[in-house]
C-alpha positions in Angstrom: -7.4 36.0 -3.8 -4.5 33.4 -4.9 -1.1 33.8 -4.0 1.2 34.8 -7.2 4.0 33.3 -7.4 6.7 34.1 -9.5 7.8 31.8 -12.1 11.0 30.0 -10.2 8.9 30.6 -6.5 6.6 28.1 -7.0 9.4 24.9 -8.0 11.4 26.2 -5.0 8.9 26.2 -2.4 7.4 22.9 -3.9 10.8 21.5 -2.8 10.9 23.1 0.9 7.9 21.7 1.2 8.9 18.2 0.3 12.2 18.0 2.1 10.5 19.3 4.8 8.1 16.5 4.7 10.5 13.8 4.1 13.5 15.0 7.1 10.1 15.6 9.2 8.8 11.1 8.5 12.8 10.8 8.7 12.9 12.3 11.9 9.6 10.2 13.1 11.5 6.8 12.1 14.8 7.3 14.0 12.6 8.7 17.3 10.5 5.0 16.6 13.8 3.1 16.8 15.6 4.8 19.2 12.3 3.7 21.4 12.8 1.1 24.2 10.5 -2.2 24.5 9.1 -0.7 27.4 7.8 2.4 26.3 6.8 0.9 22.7 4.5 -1.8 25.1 2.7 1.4 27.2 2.4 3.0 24.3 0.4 -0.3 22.7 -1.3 -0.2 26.1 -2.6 3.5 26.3 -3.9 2.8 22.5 -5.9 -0.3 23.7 -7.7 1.4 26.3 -8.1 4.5 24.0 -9.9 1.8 21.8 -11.9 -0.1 24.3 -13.3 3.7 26.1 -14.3 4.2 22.2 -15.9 1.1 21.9 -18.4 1.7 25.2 -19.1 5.3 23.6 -20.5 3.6 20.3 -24.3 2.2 20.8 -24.5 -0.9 18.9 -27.8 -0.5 16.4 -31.2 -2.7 17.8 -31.6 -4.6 14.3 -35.2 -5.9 14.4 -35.7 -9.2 12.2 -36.5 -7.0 8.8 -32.7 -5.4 9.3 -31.3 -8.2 9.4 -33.2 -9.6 6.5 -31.8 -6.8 4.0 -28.1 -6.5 5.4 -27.9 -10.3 5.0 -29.5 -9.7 1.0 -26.7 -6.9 0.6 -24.0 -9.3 1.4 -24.4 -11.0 -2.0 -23.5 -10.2 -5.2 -26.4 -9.1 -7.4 -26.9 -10.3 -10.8 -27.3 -7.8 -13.7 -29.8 -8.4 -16.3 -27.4 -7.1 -18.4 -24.2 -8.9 -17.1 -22.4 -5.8 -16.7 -20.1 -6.1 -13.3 -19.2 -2.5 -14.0 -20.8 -0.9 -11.2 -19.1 -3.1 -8.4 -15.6 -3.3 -10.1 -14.0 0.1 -8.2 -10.6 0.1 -11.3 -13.0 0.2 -14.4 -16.2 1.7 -12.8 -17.2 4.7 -14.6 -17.7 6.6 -11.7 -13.8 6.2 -11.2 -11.5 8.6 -11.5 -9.8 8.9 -14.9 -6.5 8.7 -13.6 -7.4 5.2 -11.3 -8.1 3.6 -14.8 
């Protein structure tokens, strides 16, 4: 069941919700540049070896000849019979959004 709001409710706590938001990133920023070199390198640190424990977890696909045969064809750029590029353009695809065009 929706919430009903009454007709100045909903601008207001749009708003809360914004400022909120923005003092919250604000906040975030200050606590980034208040950050010594130090602590900014451990952090850059932790996130590498965060990344590279990832990387072991992820099996890298055994591509056989036929694979690599088809991945290599889907690099290129196909050419329509038609000359359309319409499908592959993602602004004025037709599959798009109306408010992206």
């Amino acid at each position: 069941m929706p919430l009903i709001l009454s007709r100045w409710a909903e601008p207001v706590l749009t708003s809360m919700v914004w400022s909120y938001v923005i003092v919250r990133h604000l906040a975030a920023g200050l606590v980034l540049l208040a950050r010594s070199n130090g602590a900014r390198e451990v952090e850059i640190m932790v996130l590498r070896h965060e990344v590279a424990v990832l990387r072991r977890q992820i099996a890298r696909p055994l591509l056989q000849p036929a694979d690599r045969m088809w991945l290599a064809a889907d690099e290129h750029e196909p050419v329509h019979a038609h000359g359309s590029d319409r499908l592959r353009d993602p602004v004025t695809s037709p599959l798009s959004s109306p408010w992206i065009r």
